[in-house]
Every structure is written in structure tokens, then in C-alpha cells.
C-alpha positions, -999 to 999 in steps of 0.1 A, spaced: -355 -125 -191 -346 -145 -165 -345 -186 -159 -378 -198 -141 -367 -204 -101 -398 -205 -83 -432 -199 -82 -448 -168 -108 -464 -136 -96 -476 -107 -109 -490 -72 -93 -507 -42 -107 -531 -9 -92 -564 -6 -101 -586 27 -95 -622 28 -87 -643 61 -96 -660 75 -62 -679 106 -64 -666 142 -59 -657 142 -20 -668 177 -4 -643 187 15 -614 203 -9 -585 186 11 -601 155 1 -608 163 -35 -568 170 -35 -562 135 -22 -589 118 -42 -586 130 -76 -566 108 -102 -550 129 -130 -544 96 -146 -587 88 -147 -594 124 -149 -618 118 -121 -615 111 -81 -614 73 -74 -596 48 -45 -571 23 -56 -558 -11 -47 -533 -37 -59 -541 -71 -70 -516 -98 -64 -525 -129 -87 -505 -165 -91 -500 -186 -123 -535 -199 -121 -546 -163 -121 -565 -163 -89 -560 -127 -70 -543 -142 -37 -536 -107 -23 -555 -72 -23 -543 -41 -10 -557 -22 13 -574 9 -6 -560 42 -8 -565 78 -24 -567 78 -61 -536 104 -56 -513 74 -47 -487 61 -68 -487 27 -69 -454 16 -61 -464 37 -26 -489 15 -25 -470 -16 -26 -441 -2 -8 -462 2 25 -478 -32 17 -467 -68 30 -466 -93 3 -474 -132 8 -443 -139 -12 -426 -173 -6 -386 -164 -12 -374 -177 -47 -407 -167 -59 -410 -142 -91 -428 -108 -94 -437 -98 -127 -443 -57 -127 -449 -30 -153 -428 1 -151 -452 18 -129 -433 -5 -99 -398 5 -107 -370 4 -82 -399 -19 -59 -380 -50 -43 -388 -76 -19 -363 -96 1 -357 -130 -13 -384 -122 -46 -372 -119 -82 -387 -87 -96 -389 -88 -133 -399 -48 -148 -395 -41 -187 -367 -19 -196 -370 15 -199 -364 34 -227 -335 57 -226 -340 91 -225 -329 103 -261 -319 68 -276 -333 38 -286 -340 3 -270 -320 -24 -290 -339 -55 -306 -326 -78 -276 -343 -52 -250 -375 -48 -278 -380 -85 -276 -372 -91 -240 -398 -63 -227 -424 -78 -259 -418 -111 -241 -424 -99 -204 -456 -79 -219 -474 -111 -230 -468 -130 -197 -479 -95 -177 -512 -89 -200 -529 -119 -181 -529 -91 -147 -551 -69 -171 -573 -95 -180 -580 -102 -142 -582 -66 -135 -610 -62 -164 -623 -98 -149 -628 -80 -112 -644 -52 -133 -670 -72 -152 -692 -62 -117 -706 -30 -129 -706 -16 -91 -667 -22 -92 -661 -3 -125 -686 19 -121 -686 54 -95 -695 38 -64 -720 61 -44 -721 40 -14 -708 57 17 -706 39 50 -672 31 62 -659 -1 49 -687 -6 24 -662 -3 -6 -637 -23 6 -661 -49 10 -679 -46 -28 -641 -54 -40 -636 -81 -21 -665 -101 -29 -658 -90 -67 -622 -104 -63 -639 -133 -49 -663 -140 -78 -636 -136 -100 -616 -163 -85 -647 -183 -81 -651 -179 -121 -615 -190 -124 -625 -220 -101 -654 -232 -121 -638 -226 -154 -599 -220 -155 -583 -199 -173 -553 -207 -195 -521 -201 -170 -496 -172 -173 -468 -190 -186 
């Protein structure tokens, strides 16, 4: 782990079911092998205090999400730090300290120094779950979303991200430390 510089961040995707498109080019682009169902996806970009300061612009369920955050300009003062799960690897921003776990090595084993390093980062990054799960306590977020007019989806998960930070607001949560 690294010493604390500047201000913390963490990122992670999240994938909303959609139903089946029609068009088989779309089911191609649309269909998560990871959810086992077509969805969109977005990232969330949350501070120490946990409120999301940063959502993504949503995709097709097929995109990776360091693609995602790749094509994505981050609100990042320099100094700051990124917190990321493994999903992110190799993803850098100019004048950001990216902290990722350590891979395990193909064929051999992490030592306890690495073990305890990636158990530490792991309890600082669960609190991005928590505020993905938070976002997703609106059923019409976590749910297959059946509305179909053209920026209608976009705009359920921003007034859910917005309700969660209103939550936080009203009654904060303990800080990611």
C-alpha cells in the first residue's frame, strides 16, 4: 500500500438488465456473459464520503469496463488516489495514484505481504459495492428496465445516484478510510 497523498477515490461498473433487444446485432452487443442476460453498464466514481461524484455515460453490457473508463474523462484533482479492483488493470490517469490488488501469478502463489496488502485494499474498496447495492436499492435500477424512449434509462440512474447521495446527505455513512 501506498502513503495517503491526496484526496481518496474509488471506481467500479455496474450492469443494468434491459430486455432482449430484437435486432441480433444488438443482442451481440447487449448481452453480458458475466449476468447471463443483456444489460447497459456504467461506472460510478465515489469520494471518501461515499457520495457518487461521477457517472459514466452508459454503454453495451458487452463492454469491459476498463473500456469504459478508458474513453471516459475523470474529475480527478492530480495527487488524488484511485482505488480499483482488478477489473481496471493497466487503467492510469495523469497525475492520479491508481491503487489495483495484485494479481495472482499464474502457477504460484501470492506471498503473505501481497495476501495482506490486497486483504487491506479489499476492505477500503468494499465501501464502492456498498454504494453500488445503495444505487440499487431502487427496484427500477436493479430490476430489467422495460422503458424504451431514448434517454429514459440514463435518466432513472441518475436520479437513483442522486437519492443515494441524498441518503448519504441526510444520514452519512462511515467514510472509506
Amino acid at each position: 500500500m501506498q502513503p495517503q497523498d491526496g484526496p481518496i477515490y474509488c471506481h467500479d461498473g455496474t450492469e443494468r438488465g434491459i430486455p432482449r433487444p430484437q435486432d441480433s446485432e444488438d443482442q451481440k452487443l447487449y448481452y453480458s456473459g458475466k449476468k447471463k442476460k443483456h444489460t447497459v453498464k456504467n461506472v460510478l466514481l465515489i469520494d471518501e464520503a461515499l457520495n457518487i461524484i461521477f457517472l459514466s455515460d452508459t454503454v453495451e453490457g458487452k463492454m469491459h469496463d476498463k473500456k469504459i473508463a478508458d474513453a471516459t474523462p475523470y474529475p480527478l484533482p492530480p495527487g488524488s488516489q484511485l482505488l480499483q479492483d482488478l477489473g481496471f488493470q493497466a487503467f492510469k490517469l495523469n497525475g492520479v495514484i491508481t491503487i489495483t490488488p495484485i494479481k495472482k501469478p499464474r502457477g504460484k502463489e501470492l506471498t503473505l505481504e501481497q495476501k495482506d496488502s490486497n486483504r487491506e485494499l479489499s476492505k477500503r474498496r468494499v465501501r464502492i459495492e456498498h454504494v453500488n447495492s445503495s444505487v440499487k436499492r431502487c427496484r427500477i435500477v436493479k430490476e430489467v428496465i422495460r422503458l424504451l424512449k431514448d434517454g429514459m434509462r440514463d435518466l432513472v440512474m441518475d436520479v437513483c445516484c442522486a437519492l443515494h447521495n441524498f441518503r448519504v446527505f441526510w444520514s452519512p455513512w462511515k467514510p472509506m478510510a
